[in-house]
C-alpha positions as CSV (number, residue, x, y, z in Angstrom):
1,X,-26.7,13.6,-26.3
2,X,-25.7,17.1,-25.3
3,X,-21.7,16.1,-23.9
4,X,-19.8,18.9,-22.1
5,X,-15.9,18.1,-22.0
6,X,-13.2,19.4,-19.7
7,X,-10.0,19.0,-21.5
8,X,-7.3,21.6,-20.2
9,X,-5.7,21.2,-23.3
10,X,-7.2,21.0,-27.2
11,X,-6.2,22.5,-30.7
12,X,-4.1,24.0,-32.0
13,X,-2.5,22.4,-28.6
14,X,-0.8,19.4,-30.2
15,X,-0.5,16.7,-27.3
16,X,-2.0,13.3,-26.6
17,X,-4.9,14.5,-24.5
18,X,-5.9,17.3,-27.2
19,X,-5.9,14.7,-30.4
20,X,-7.3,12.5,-28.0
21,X,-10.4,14.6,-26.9
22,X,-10.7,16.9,-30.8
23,X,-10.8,13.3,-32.9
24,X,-13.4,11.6,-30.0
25,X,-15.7,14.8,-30.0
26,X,-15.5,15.5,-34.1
27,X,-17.0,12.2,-34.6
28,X,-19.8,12.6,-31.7
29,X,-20.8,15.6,-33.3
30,X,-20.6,13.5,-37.1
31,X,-22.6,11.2,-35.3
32,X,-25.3,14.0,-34.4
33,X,-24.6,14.5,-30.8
34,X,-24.3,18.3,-29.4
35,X,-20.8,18.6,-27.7
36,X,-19.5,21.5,-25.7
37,X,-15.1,21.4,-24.8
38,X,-14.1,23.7,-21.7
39,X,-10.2,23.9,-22.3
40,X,-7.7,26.5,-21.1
41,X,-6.3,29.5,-23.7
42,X,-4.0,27.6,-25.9
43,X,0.3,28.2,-24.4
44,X,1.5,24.0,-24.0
45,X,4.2,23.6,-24.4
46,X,6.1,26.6,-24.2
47,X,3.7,28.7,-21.9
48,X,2.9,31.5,-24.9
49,X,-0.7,32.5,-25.5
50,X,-0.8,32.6,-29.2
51,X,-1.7,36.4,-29.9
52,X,-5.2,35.5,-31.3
53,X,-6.4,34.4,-27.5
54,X,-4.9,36.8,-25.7
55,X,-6.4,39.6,-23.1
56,X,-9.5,37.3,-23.0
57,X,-11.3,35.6,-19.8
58,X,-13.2,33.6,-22.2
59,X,-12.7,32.8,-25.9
60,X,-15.6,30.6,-27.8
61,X,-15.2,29.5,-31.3
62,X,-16.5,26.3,-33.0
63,X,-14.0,23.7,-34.7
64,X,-15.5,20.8,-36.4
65,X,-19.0,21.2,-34.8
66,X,-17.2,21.7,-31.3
67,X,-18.4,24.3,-29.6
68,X,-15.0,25.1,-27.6
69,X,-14.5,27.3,-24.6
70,X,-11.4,28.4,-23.8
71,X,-10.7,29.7,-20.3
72,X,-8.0,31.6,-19.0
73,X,-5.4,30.0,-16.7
74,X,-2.1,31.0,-15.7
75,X,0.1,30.2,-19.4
76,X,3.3,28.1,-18.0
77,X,6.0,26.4,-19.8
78,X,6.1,22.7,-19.4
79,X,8.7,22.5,-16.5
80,X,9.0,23.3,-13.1
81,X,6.4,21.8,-10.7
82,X,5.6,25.4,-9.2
83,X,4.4,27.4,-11.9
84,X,3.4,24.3,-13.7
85,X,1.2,23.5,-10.4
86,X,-0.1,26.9,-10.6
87,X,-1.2,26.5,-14.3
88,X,-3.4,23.5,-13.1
89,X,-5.0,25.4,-10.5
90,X,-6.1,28.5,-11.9
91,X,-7.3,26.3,-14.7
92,X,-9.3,24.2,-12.3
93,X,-11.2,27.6,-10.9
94,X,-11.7,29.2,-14.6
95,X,-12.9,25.5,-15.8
96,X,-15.3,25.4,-13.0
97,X,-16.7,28.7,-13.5
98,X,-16.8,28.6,-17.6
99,X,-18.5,25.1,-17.0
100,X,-21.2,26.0,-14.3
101,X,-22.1,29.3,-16.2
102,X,-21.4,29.8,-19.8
103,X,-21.5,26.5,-21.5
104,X,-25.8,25.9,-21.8
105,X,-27.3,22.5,-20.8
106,X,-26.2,19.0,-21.0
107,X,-26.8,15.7,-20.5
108,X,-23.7,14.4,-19.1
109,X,-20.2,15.9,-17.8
110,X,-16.9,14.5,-18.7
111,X,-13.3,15.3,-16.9
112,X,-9.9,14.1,-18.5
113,X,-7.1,13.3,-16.4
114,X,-4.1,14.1,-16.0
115,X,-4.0,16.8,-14.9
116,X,-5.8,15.5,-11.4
117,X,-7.3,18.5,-10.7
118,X,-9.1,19.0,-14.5
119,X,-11.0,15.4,-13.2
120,X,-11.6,17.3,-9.9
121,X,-13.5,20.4,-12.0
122,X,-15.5,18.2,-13.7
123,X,-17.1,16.3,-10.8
124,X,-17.5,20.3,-9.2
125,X,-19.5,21.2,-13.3
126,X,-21.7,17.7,-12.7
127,X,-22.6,18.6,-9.4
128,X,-23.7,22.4,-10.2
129,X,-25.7,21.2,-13.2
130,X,-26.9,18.1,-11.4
131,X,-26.0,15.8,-14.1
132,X,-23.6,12.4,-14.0
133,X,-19.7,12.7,-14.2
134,X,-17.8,10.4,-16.1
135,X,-13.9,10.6,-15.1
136,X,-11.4,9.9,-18.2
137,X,-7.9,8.4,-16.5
138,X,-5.1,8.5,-19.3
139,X,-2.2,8.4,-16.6
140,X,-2.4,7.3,-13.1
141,X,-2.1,10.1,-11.1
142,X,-0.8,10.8,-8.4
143,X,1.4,7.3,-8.8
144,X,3.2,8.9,-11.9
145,X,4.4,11.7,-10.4
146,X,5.2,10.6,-7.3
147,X,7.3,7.1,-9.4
148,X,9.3,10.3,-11.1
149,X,9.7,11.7,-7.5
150,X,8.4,14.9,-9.1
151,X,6.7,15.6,-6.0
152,X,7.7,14.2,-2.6
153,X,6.2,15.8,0.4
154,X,4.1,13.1,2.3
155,X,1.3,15.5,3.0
156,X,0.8,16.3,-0.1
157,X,1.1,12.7,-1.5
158,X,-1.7,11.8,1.3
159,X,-3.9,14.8,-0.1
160,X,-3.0,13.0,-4.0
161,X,-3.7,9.8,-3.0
162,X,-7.2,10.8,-1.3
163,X,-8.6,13.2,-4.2
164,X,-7.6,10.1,-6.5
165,X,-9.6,7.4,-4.4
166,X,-12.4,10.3,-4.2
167,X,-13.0,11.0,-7.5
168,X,-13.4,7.3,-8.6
169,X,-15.8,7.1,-6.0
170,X,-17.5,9.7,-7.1
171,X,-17.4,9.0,-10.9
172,X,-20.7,7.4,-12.2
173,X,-18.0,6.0,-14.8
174,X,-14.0,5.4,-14.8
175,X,-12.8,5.2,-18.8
176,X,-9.6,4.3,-18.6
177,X,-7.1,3.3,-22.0
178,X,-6.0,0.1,-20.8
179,X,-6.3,-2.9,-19.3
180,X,-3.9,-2.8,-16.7
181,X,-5.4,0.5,-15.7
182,X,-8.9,-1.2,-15.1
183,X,-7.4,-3.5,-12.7
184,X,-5.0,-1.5,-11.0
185,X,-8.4,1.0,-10.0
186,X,-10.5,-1.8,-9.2
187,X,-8.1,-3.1,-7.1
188,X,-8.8,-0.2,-5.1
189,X,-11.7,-1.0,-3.9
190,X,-14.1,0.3,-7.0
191,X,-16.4,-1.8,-8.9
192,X,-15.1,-3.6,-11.8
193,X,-18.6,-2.9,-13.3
194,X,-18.2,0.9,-14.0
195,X,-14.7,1.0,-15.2
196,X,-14.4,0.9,-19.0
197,X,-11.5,0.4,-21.1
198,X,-11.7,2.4,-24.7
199,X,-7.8,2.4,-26.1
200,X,-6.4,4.9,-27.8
201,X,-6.7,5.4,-31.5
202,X,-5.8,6.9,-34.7
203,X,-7.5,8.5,-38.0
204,X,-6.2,5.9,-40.2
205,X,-6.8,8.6,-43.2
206,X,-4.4,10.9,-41.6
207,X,-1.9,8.9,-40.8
208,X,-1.2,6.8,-43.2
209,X,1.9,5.7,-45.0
210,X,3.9,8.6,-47.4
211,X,6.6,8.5,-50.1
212,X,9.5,8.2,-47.2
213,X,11.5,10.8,-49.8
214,X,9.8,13.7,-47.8
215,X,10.3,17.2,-48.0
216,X,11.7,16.8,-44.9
217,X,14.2,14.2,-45.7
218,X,15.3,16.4,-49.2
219,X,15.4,19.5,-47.1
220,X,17.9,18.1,-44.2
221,X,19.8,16.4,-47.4
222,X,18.8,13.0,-45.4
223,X,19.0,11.2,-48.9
224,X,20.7,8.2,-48.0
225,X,20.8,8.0,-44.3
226,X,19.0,5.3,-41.5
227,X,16.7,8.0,-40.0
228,X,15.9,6.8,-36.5
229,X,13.8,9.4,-35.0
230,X,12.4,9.8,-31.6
231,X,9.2,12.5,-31.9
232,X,7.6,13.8,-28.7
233,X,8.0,15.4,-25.4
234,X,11.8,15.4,-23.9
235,X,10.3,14.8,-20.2
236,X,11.4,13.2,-17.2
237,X,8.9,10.4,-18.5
238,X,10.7,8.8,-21.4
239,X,14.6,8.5,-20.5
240,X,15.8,10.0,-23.2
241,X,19.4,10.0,-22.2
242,X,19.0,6.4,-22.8
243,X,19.1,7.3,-26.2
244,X,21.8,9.7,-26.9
245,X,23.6,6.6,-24.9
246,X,22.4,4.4,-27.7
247,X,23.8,7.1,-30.2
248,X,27.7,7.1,-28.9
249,X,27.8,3.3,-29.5
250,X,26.8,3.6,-32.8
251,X,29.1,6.3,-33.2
252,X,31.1,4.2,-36.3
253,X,27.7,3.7,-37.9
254,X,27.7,6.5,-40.7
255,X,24.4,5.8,-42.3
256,X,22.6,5.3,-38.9
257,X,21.6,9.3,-37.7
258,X,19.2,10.3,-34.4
259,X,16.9,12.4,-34.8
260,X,14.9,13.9,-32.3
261,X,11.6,16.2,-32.7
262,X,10.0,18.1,-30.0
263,X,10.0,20.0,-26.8
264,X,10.0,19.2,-23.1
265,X,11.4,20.1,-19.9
266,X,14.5,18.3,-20.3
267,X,15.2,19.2,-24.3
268,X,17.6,21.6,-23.2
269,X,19.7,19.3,-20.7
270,X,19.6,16.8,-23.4
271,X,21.0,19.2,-26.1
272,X,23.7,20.2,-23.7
273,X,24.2,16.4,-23.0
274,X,24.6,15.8,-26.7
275,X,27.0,18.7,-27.4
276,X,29.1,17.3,-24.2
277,X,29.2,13.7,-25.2
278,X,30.3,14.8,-28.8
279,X,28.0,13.4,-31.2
280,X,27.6,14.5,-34.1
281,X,25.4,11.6,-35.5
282,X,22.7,13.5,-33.0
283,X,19.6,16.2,-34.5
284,X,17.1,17.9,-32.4
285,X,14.6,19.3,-34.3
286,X,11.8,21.8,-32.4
287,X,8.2,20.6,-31.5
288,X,6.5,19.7,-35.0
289,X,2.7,20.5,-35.7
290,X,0.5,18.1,-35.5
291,X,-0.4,18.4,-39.5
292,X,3.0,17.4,-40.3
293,X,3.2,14.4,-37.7
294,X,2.6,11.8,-40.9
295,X,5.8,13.2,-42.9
296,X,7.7,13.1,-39.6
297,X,7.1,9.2,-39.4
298,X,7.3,9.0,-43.1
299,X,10.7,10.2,-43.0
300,X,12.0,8.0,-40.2
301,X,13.1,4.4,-40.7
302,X,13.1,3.4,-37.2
303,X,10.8,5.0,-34.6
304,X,11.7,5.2,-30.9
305,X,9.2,5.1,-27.9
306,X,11.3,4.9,-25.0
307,X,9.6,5.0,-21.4
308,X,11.4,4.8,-17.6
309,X,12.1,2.1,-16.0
310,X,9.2,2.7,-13.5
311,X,6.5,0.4,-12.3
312,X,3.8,3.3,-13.1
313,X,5.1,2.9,-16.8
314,X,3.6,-0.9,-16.7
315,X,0.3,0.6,-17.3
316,X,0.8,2.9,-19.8
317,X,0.4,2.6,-23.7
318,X,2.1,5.4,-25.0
319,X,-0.7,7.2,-28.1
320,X,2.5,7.9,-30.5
321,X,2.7,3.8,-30.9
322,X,-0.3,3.7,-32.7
323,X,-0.1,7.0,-34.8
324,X,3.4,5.2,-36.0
325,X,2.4,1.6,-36.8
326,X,-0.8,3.6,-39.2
327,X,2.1,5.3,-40.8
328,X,3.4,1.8,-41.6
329,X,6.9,2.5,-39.6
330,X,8.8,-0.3,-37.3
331,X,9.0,0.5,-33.8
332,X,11.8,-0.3,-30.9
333,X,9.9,0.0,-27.7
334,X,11.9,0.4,-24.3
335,X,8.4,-0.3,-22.1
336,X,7.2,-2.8,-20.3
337,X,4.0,-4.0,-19.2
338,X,0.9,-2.9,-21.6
339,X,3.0,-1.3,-24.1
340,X,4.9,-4.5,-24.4
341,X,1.8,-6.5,-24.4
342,X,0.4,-4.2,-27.7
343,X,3.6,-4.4,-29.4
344,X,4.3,-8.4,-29.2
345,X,0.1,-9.2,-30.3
346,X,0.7,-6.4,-33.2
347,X,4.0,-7.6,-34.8
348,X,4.9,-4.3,-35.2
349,X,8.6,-3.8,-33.6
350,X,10.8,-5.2,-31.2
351,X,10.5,-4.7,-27.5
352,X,14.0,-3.8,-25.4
353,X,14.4,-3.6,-22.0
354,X,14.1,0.0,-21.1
355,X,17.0,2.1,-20.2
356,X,19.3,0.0,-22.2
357,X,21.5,1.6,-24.0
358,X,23.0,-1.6,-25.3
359,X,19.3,-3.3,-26.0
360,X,18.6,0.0,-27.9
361,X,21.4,0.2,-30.0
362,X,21.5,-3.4,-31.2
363,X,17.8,-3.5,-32.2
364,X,18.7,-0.2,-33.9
365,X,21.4,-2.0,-36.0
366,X,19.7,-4.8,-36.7
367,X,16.5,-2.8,-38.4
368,X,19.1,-0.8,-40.0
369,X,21.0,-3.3,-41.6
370,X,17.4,-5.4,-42.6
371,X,15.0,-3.5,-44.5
372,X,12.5,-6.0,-45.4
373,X,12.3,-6.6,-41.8
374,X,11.6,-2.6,-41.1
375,X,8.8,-3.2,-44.4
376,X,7.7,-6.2,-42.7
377,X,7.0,-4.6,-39.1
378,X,5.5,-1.5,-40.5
379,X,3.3,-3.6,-42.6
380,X,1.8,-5.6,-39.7
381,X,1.8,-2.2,-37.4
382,X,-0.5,-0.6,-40.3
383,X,-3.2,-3.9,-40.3
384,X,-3.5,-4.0,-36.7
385,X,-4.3,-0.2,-36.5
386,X,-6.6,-0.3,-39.0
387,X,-8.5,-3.6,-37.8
388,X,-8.4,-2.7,-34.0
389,X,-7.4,0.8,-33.0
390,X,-9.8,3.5,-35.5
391,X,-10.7,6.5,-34.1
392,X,-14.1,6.3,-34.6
393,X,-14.9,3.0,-33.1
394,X,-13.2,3.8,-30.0
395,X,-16.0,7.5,-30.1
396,X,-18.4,5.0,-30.4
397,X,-17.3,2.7,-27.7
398,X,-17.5,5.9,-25.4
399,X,-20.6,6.7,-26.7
400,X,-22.0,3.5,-25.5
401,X,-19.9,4.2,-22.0
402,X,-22.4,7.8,-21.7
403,X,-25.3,6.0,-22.7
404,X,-24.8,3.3,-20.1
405,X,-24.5,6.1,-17.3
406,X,-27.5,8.0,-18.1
407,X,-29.4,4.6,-18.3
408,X,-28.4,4.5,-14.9
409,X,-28.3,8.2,-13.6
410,X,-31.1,7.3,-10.8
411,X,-28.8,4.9,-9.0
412,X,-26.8,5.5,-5.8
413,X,-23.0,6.2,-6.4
414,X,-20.3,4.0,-5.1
């Protein structure tokens, strides 16, 4: 198949949706199929351009057999919904445009969502080229952002809502990375039939378990200490101040030390919140790349995946759970819903109610104190992703997904 990929984001670009799309394309293209990824110039999350990709409409290169097109867009920090809104946009009109007219022919166009409007470029690319669209829905959007009350006028909520319920229309395919995502779209009205659930995964080669006496560890001087370490985006999604919560009761805990790794529109609130609160048994660390994710979990003897307390969060499996049971690590979860539902059929944590400080803390101190029971989760975290959450058989689950739509290109949509 010749696939072309909209993806605002991709390497060096070290989110979810950029592992996500670079590990599912590399092994299409292993696997001998042509694929083509229109993302923006590379700037999340801090809004810079690196200085390589800068001053260009256009940029093409190929990484792993990918031929990638990077588009311009307005470069945005990750916070604050205006600029951040106008970063979506003016990727939306470069994406169509790069799509229509620069990236050759294919067989079938595929959107990724969030952002909405990426999804919305994708359907405008299958249309020019007269070829099927297959809509990717990682988050539910506009419900997330509207559950964080990051956006609140009703007109534009009713505009949301309606592009949603238009583009699963319009979609010859929903893919979706849960179950609870399936049912929540066909309860919508659209057919259970052309929804399909492929998870998120991991390269079980790259992360995999390490020597926790990292360099990491030796250079912070971490010898001794219970690393519990929260690595990720500081957004309004996770609740860190949950967290640093957690930290002040276990202020009389000397071994027990936070850590926290990465960037995010609320890191700097949170570092203030820290310094405010007093604790000094608190570390941020900046955003880590994505190479040196496996000594980060490596390091840590307690991972954190917090998530609000939100009903939209009931859907969601959050990718760094998997990337942290492969590194053979225990996790505390503060989700509920799918996330849960992983964690309890893996074995691979404990579950806490989220935004609990007190939940949090206690979990925290019972893994700290018990470290056959950390070896024991991470053991049963690493089996589970291996058996049931590679990388590659989740490519080839999609593969099947974009074989089953140009089977049935010649059908009406619903």
């Amino acid at each position: 198949m010749r696939i072309l990929f909209l993806c605002q984001y991709f390497p060096p670009e070290s989110n979810a949706p950029a592992a996500r799309t670079h590990e599912h394309a590399r092994h299409w293209v292993q696997a001998g199929h042509a694929v083509t990824v229109v993302c923006g110039l590379p700037n999340h999350p801090t809004g810079e351009v690196p200085p390589e990709y800068r001053g260009r409409l256009l940029y093409r290169e190929c990484l792993d057999g990918i031929e990638v097109l990077r588009c311009w867009l307005y470069a945005a920090p990750n916070q604050g919904v205006f600029r951040r809104s106008l970063c979506f946009i003016t990727f939306m009109i470069s994406a169509i445009i790069t799509g229509a007219f620069f990236s050759g022919q294919c067989d079938v166009v595929v959107a990724t969502s969030p952002q909405m409007l990426c999804g919305i470029a994708g359907y405008v690319v299958s249309l020019l080229k007269r070829r099927p669209f297959v809509l990717e829905v990682r988050d539910l959007w506009p419900k997330q952002i509207i559950d964080l009350g990051a956006i609140r006028n009703p007109a534009a909520i009713a505009l949301l809502s309606w592009l949603e319920r238009f583009m699963y229309r319009r979609a010859r395919a929903v893919v979706t990375v849960a179950p609870a995502t399936r049912d929540h779209i066909a309860a919508r009205g659209i057919p259970p039939e052309k929804i399909h659930v492929i998870t998120n995964g991991i390269d079980e080669t790259f992360f995999a378990p390490r020597d926790p006496m990292t360099p990491l560890r030796v250079e912070h001087g971490w010898h001794d200490r219970v690393i519990v370490m929260y690595v990720g985006t500081h957004g309004m999604s996770q609740g860190l101040v949950t967290i640093l919560e957690a930290a002040e009761r276990l202020r009389g805990h000397d071994r027990i030390l936070f850590v926290f790794a990465g960037s995010g529109a609320e890191r700097e609130a949170l570092i203030a919140r820290a310094k405010q609160m007093g604790l000094d048994n608190v570390i941020f660390l900046p955003m880590q790349p994505r190479e040196r994710m496996p000594e980060c979990y490596a390091t840590a003897d307690i991972c954190l995946v917090p998530l609000r307390d939100l009903e939209v969060f009931r859907f969601n499996i959050p990718s760094k759970m998997f990337e942290i049971m492969a590194c053979s690590r225990p996790i505390i979860l503060g989700a509920r819903g799918q996330a849960q539902a992983v964690l309890e059929a893996t074995g691979a944590g404990i579950v806490v109610e989220p935004e609990n400080a007190r939940a949090f803390a206690d979990a925290i101190v019972r893994l700290a104190e018990d470290p056959a029971l950390r070896r024991e989760y991470g053991e049963r975290g690493r089996a589970a992703a291996v058996a049931a959450y590679s990388r590659r058989a989740r490519a080839a689950e999609y593969i099947l997904c974009m074989e089953h739509v140009l089977r049935q290109q010649c059908a009406p949509t619903t």
